[in-house]
Structures are given as C-alpha cells and as structure tokens.
C-alpha positions as CSV (number, residue, x, y, z in Angstrom):
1,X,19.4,-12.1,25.6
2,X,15.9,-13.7,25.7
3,X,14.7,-17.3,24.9
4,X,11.8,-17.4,22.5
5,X,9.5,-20.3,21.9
6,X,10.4,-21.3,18.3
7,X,6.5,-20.7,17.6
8,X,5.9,-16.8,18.5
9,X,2.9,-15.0,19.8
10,X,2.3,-11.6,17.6
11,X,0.0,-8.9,17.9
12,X,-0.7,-7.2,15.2
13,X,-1.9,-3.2,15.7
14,X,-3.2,-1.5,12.3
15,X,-6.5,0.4,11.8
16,X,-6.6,-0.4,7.9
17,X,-7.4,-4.7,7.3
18,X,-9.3,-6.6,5.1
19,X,-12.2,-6.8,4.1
20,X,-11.0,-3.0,3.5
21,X,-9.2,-3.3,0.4
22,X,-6.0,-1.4,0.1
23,X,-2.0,-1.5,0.2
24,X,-1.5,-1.7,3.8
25,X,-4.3,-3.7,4.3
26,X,-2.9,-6.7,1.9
27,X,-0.1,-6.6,3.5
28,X,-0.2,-7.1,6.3
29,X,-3.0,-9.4,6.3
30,X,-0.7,-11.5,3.3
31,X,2.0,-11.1,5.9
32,X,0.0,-12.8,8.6
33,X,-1.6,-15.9,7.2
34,X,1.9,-16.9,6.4
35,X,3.3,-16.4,9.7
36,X,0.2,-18.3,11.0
37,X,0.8,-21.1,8.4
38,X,4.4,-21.3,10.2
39,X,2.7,-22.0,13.1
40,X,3.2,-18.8,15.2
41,X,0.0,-17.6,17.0
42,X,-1.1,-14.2,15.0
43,X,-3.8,-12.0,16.2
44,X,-4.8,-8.4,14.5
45,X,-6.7,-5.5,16.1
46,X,-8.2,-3.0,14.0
47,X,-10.7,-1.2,13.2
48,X,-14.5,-1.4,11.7
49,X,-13.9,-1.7,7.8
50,X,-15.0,1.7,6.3
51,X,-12.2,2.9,3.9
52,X,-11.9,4.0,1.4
53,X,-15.3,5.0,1.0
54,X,-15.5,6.4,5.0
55,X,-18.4,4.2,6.1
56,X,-18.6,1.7,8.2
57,X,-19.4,-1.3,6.4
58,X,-23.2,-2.8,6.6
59,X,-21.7,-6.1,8.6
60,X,-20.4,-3.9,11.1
61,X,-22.6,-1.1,11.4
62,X,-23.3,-0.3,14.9
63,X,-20.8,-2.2,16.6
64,X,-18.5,-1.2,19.2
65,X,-16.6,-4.2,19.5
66,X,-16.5,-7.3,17.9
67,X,-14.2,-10.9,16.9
68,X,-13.9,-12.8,14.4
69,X,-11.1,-15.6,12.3
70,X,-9.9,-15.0,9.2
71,X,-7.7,-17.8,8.1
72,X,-6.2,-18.8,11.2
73,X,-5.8,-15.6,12.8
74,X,-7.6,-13.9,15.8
75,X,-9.3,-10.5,14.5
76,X,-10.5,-8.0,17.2
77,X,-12.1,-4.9,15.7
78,X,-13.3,-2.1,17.5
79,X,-15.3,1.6,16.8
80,X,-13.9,4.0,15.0
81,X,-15.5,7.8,14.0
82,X,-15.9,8.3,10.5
83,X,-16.7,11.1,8.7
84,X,-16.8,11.8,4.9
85,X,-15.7,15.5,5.1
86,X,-11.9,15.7,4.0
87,X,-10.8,18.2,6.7
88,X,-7.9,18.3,9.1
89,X,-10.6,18.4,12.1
90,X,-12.2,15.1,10.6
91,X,-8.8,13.3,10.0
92,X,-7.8,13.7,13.3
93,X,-11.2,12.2,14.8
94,X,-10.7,9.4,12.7
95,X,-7.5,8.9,13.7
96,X,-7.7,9.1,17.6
97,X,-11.2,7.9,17.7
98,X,-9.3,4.6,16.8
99,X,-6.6,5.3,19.4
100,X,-8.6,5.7,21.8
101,X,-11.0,2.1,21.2
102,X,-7.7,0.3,20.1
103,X,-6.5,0.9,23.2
104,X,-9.2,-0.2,25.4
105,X,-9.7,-3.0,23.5
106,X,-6.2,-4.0,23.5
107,X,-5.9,-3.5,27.4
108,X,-8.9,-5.7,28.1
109,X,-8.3,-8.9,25.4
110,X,-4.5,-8.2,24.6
111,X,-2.5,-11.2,25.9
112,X,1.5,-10.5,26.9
113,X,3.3,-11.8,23.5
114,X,6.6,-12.3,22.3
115,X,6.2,-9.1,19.7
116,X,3.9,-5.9,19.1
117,X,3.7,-5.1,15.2
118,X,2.3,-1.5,14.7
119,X,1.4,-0.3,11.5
120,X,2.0,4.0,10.7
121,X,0.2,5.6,9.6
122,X,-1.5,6.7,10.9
123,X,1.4,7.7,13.1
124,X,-0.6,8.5,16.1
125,X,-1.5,4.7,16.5
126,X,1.6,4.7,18.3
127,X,0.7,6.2,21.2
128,X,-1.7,3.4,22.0
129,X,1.3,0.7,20.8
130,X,3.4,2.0,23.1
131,X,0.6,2.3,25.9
132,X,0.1,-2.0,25.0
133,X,3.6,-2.7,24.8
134,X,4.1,-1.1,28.5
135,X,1.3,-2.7,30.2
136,X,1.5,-6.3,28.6
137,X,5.6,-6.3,28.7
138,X,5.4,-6.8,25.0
139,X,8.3,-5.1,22.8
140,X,7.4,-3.4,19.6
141,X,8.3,-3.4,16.2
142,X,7.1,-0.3,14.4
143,X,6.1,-1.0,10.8
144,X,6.7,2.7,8.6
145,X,5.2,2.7,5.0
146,X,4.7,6.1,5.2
147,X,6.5,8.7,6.4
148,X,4.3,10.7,8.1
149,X,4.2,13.9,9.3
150,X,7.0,14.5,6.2
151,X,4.7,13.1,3.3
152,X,1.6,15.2,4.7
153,X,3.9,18.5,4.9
154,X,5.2,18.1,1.6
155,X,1.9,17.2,0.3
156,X,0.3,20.6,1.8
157,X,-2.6,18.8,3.7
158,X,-1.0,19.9,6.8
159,X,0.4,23.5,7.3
160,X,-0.2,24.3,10.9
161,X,3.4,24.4,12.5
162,X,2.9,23.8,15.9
163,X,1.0,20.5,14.6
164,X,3.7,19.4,12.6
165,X,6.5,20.2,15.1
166,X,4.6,18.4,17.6
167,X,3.9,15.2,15.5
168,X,7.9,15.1,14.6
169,X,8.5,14.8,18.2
170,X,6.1,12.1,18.6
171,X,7.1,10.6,15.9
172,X,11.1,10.5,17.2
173,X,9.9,9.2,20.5
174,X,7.6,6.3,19.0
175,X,10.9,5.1,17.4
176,X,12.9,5.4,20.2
177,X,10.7,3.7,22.6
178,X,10.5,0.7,19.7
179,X,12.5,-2.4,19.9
180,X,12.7,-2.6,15.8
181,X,11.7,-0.1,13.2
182,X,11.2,-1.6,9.6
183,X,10.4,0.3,6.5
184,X,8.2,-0.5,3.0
185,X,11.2,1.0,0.7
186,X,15.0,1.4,1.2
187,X,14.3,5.0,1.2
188,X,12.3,5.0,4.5
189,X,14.9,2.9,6.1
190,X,17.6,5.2,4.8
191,X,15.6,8.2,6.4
192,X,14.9,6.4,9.8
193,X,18.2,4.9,10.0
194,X,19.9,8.6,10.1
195,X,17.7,10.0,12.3
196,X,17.6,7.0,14.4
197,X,21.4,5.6,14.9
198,X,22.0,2.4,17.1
199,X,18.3,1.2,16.1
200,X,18.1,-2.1,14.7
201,X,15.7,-0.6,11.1
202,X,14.4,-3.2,8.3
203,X,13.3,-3.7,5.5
204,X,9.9,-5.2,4.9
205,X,8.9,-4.4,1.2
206,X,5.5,-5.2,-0.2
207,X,5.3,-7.9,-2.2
208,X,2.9,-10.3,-4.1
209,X,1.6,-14.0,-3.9
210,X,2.6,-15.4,-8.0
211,X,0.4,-17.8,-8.1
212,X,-2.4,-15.4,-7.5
213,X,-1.5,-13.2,-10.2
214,X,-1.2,-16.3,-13.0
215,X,-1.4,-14.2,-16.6
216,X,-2.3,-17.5,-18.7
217,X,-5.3,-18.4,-16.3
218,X,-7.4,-15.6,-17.0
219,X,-9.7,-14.5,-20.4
220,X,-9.9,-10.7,-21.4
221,X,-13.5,-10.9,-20.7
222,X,-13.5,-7.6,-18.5
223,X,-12.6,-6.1,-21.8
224,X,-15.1,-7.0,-23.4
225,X,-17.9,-6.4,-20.9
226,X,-16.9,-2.7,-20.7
227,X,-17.1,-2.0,-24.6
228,X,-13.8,-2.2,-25.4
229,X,-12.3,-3.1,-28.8
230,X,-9.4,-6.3,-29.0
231,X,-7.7,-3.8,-30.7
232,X,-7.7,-1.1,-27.9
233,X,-4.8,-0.8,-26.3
234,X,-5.7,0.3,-22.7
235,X,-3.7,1.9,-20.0
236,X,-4.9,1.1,-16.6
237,X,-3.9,3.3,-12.9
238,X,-5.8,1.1,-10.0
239,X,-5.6,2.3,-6.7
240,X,-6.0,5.4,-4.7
241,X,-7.4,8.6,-6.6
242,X,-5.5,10.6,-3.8
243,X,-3.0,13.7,-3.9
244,X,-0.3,12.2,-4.1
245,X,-0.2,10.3,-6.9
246,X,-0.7,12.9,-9.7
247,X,-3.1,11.5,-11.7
248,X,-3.9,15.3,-13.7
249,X,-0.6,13.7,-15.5
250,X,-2.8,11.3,-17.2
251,X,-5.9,13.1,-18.1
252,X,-3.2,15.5,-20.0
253,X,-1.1,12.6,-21.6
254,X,-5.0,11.3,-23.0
255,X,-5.2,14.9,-24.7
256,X,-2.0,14.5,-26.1
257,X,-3.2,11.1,-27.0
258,X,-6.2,11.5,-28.6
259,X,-5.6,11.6,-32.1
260,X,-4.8,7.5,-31.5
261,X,-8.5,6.4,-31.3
262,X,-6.9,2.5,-29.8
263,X,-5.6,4.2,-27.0
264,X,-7.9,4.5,-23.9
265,X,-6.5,5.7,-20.4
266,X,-8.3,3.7,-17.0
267,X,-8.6,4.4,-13.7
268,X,-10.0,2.6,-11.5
269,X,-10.4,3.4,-7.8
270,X,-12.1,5.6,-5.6
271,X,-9.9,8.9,-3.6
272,X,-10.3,12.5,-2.3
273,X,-8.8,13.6,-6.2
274,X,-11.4,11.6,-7.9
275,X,-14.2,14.0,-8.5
276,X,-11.3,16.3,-9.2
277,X,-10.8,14.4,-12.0
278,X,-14.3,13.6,-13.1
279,X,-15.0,17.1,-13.6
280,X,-11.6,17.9,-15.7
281,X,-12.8,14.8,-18.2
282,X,-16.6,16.3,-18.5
283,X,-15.3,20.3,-18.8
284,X,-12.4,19.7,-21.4
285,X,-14.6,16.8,-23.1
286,X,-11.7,14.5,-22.7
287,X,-13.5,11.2,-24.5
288,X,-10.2,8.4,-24.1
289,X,-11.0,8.2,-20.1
290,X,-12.6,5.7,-18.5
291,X,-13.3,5.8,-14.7
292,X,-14.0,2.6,-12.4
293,X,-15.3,2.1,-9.2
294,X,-12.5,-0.4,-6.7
295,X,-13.1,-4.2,-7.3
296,X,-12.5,-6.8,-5.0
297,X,-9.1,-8.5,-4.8
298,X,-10.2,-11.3,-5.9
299,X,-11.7,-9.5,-9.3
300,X,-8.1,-7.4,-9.7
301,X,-6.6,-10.5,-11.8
302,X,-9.3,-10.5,-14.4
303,X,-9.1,-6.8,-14.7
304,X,-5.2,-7.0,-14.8
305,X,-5.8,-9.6,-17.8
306,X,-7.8,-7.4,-19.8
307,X,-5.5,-4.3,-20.2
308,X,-2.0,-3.9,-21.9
309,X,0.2,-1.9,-19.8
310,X,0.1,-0.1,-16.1
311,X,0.7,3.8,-15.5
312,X,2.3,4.1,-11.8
313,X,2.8,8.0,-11.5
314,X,3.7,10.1,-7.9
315,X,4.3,13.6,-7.6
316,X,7.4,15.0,-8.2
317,X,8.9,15.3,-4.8
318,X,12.0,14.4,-3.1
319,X,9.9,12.8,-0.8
320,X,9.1,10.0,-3.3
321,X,12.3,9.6,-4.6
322,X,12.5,6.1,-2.2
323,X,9.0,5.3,-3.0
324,X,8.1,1.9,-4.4
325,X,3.7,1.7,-5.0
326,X,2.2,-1.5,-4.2
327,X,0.4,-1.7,-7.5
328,X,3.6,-2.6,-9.4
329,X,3.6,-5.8,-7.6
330,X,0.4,-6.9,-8.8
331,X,1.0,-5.4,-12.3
332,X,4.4,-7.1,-13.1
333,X,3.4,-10.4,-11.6
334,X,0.3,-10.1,-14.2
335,X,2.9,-9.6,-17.0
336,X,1.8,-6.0,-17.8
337,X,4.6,-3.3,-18.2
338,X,4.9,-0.4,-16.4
339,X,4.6,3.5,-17.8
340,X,6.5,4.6,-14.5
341,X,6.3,7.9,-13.2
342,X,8.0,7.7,-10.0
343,X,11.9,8.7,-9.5
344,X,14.9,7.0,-7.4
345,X,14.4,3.6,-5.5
346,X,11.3,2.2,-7.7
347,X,12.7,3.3,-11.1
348,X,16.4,1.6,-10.1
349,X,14.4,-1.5,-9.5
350,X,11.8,-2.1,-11.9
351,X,13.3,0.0,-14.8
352,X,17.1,-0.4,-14.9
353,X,17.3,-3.5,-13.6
354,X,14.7,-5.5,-14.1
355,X,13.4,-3.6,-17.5
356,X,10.0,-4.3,-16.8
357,X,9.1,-0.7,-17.9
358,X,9.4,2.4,-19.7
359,X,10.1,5.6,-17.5
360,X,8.7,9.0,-17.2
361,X,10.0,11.9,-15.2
362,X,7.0,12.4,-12.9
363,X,4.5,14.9,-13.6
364,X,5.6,15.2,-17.7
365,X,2.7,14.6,-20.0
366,X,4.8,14.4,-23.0
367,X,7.2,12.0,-21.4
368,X,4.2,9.7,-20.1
369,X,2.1,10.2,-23.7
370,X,5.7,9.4,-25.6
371,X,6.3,6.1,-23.8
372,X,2.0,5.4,-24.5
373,X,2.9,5.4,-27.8
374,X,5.8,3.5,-28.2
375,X,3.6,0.6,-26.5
376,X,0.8,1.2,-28.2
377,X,3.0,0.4,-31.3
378,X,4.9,-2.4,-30.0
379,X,3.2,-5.5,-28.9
380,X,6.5,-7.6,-28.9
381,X,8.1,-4.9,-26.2
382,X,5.3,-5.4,-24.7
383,X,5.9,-9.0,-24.0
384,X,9.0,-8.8,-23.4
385,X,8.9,-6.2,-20.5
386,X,6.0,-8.3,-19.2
387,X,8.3,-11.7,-19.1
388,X,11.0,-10.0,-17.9
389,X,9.0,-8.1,-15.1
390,X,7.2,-11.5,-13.6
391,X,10.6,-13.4,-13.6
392,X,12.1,-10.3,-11.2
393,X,8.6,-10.3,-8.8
394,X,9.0,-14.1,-8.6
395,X,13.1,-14.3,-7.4
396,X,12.6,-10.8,-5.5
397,X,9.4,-10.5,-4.0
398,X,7.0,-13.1,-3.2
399,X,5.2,-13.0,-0.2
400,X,6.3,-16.1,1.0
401,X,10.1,-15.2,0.4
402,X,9.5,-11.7,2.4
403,X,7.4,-13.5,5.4
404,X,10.8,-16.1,6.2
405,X,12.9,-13.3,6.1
406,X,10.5,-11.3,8.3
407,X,10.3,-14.3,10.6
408,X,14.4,-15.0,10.9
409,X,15.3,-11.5,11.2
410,X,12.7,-11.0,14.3
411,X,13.7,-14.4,15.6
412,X,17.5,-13.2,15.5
413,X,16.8,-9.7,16.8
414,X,14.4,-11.1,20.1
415,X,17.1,-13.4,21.1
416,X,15.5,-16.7,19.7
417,X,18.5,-18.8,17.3
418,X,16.9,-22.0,17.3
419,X,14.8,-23.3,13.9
C-alpha cells in the first residue's frame, strides 16, 4: 500500500469544461473547486470551448494551446477540430483531434500526480489517459457517465459492426488498465461492475450546489419578459435537443394540450433534434411551444423561477432504465416538480421515494399530457412536490456532500487513511 500526502495532486482529463455549458461540464468543474477548496492541488486539461454550438469560442479562436485559472485550479486547453456537420466521419475528428493535442499537451506540462481523473465520453479519450498515466506513473480513475459504445448502438448513430466491436474492446481494456472506475447512476456501475469483477467501481452521481438554486431569491421576471401570462402555467425541458431524449413526446402532449390555452410547453436549449423540432411546430401549426436559445448558468435560476413544473423525458430504452438527467438536480433544488419520463433508477428516486414528481412511461403523450393537466389544475401538489423534492436534493445530493465522499473513498482506495 502507498502513502499519500493528505493534500493530493489531481489531473483532471475531459474535453467538455466551462465556459462550455453542459452536464459534464458542471460537474466536474463543481467537483473540482471543491476539491481545490480542501486544499488538494487540481489541474484540468481540456479542450477549446466550442460545444454545443461546434465553434470554437471568439476568446479562443486560433489557439493551439493555451492556460489559464479558474477558481484555484490550473486549466490547460488545447486544439481541437470542429466541424458542424453531424456525421460519423466528423464525430470521430472531433474526438481524436482532441486525443491527439490532449496528449501532447499532457506529455509536455503534465506533472506525475497522486491520481488521473478521465472523463468518457468520449470513450476514446482514454487512449491518451492511459498514454499519461504510463509515462507520468500516475494511476487512473475513469469517470463513465455514459456508456458508450452501448448508448450510441442503441441509439442508431452508430451501425458499422466492425466499429462497434472494436470500440467494446477498447472500451474493456481502458477499464482494465484503470485503477478505479466510477459511474454517474447505479445503473452504470451495475453494468461495469459485471463486466468488470475484482474492480474497485463507484459511484459519483451529479449533484447540485442548494444555495445556488435558492427558490425565494428570485422574481418571475423571465416570465414576464417573454410575454407570458401569471396565469400561464408553463412546462419547461432545458438541456440538450439531442436524440436521445425524445422530445417529439412533448410537441405531441402540446397537441393533446391545446384546448388548455394556460398551458404552454418550453424548451430551451440548443441539439442535433432541434431544427427537427422547429419544423414539426411550424408544419402542424403547433401554437403552445416556445423554443429558447441555452442561457448561461448563472441566468438558469431566474428561468427555473419563472416556470411551474419540469418535463425530464428519455427514450424508451433499456439502456436508460439506470439513467438519472442532470437537469433534475437543478429543477428539484428550484422547487419545481417533475413530469418524468424516464424508467428504473431515476423514477425509484425522485418519484417513489422522494415524490417530487408525477411519472410518465417514456415516449406516451397521453401519459405526459395527463400528468400536464393534473398540475396545471393543482397549484397546492404543486408545492408540495416542490418542498418535498428540495428537502431530498439537499440530504442526498449536494455537491459538497458528493465531493467528501469523492475525496475519502479515493483517499481509502490509493492507500492514504490519515485526515
């Protein structure tokens, strides 16, 4: 067994980081400053901003390399080829182009640390994790909050079999090669665990910061800007306009809905799906949908504050059955109750025990437009799923409760007992 300092050096290996704004992005970067509060020596290394929008951001902009601080932590970002075609070919640019940089990048200002942190996907950031973890004697911890290639094959947007057999291989090696594996949901660390006996895997949920997300300290003025009535009872998705969340759920549940003039459906985000959408609204002259372009996180609160209740659908797939979408965090910590469309590990959590919620099985429009209605109608349930949804964030999932188990679980597992 190893002796740690009781302050750690960690490396933290992602392509997606603020100011990008995003799930993976918040948390690891929430995940970090609170490690670096503790003391421990943090530094990230990532890419140019450009997503979701697949442009490199103005600040950036011709850069190859380049370093900056962001609240106490060292960032190192690097190039990375982006392309706003949606293709396979594209993708796969994207994603080694970053390989590729990370790792020379890595190699040259990489110091040997006490732990590796590798963020998948995109899965084939391994390969240069495990290229840094060799050459600066640095074990790694791969972080899974996807699980990828499975999610893309059940999803369709890859079919070629040679690819995918390929990518399952990698895939079982980058685990095997890892000194710890950790998961975003139960369900990933259920998967991982099977395939992967004798390999320490945990849980590292997402989470949110409560006193960030205070409901009494905010007006409904975004409301109001954007037109809408007091008496409007509005149903906001934030977040990725991508495939897998199908969102054609809630265009359908507005037609349904539609005779209820208070009832307005919002999404707000930007995705592959999105124009998609935009086209269904303007064809079928769908008039109770309202589309948004992504906010900062700072702005989310104020939009949070302004709407009554949050839809939170997926696909219906077994694949999502231990799926648990960072928006909920946000949502519930905001008070607002949750239409939820997603089956197994999220709907165990925020719906049967904490009752934060009303359920829909995922992909049903009459389900989703049924439980729309009953809101609509009940203000009091309402509040009460709110209330009861906060109080479950705060004791569960606060940031700061996740980063001290985070810390004493690697301390344990690297050899270090001491406080």
């Amino acid at each position: 067994m190893i002796s740690l300092p009781v302050k750690m050096k960690i490396v933290i290996l992602t392509q997606y980081f603020p100011p990008e704004v995003g799930a993976p992005q918040n948390r690891l970067f929430e995940l970090a400053v609170r490690l670096a509060q503790r003391g421990h020596e943090i530094s990230v290394f990532t890419a140019m901003p450009n997503y979701p929008a697949m442009k490199i951001q103005d600040a950036y902009r011709g850069k190859w390399f380049c370093t900056e601080e962001m609240q106490g932590i060292k960032v190192y970002r690097s190039w990375i080829w982006v392309s706003e075609a949606k293709g396979i070919g594209s993708r796969l640019l994207n994603y080694f182009s970053f390989v590729f940089s990370s790792g020379v990048w890595g190699a040259l200002k990489m110091k040997p640390s006490d732990l590796l942190i590798c963020e998948s996907p995109p899965l084939f950031l391994g390969i240069t994790a495990r290229w840094l973890s060799f050459i600066k004697r640095t074990p790694m911890l791969f972080n899974v909050s996807d699980l990828w290639p499975e999610s893309a094959e059940k999803l369709g947007l890859v079919r070629n079999k040679f690819l995918l057999s390929l990518t399952v291989r990698l895939e079982e090696s980058i685990y095997r090669s890892s000194k710890i594996i950790s998961g975003q949901t139960q369900g990933i660390v259920n998967n991982i665990s099977a395939r992967i006996p004798n390999k320490p895997v945990y849980w590292l949920p997402n989470g949110v910061e409560p006193k960030n997300f205070n409901p009494h300290a905010f007006n409904r003025s975004w409301r109001k800007a954007k037109g809408f009535a007091e008496e409007d009872v509005l149903f906001l998705y934030a977040g990725i306009i991508g495939h897998a969340q199908g969102l054609d759920v809630i265009l359908d549940a507005a037609i349904l809905t539609s005779a209820e003039s208070k009832i307005k459906w919002l999404l707000l985000g930007a995705g592959p799906v999105k124009e998609h959408l935009l086209n269904r609204v303007t064809k079928e002259h769908i008039t109770n949908v309202f589309f948004y372009d992504v906010v900062p996180k700072s702005e989310m609160p104020v939009v949070l504050s302004s709407c009554d209740a949050a839809v939170v659908p997926l696909k219906k797939l077994d694949l999502f059955r231990g799926a648990i979408p960072s928006k909920i965090f946000e949502n519930l910590a905001m008070e607002k109750p949750l239409l939820l469309g997603v089956e197994g590990e999220a709907k165990k959590l925020f719906i049967e025990e904490a009752g934060a919620g009303i359920s829909f099985e995922p992909g049903n429009q009459q389900e989703l437009a049924g439980a729309a209605l009953q809101l609509a109608e009940n203000p009091a349930m309402r509040g009460d799923m709110g209330k009861r949804g906060r109080k479950f964030v705060d004791e569960h999932f606060s940031r700061e409760l996740i980063a001290l188990r985070f810390e004493a679980f690697i301390k344990d597992q690297l050899g270090n007992k001491s406080q």
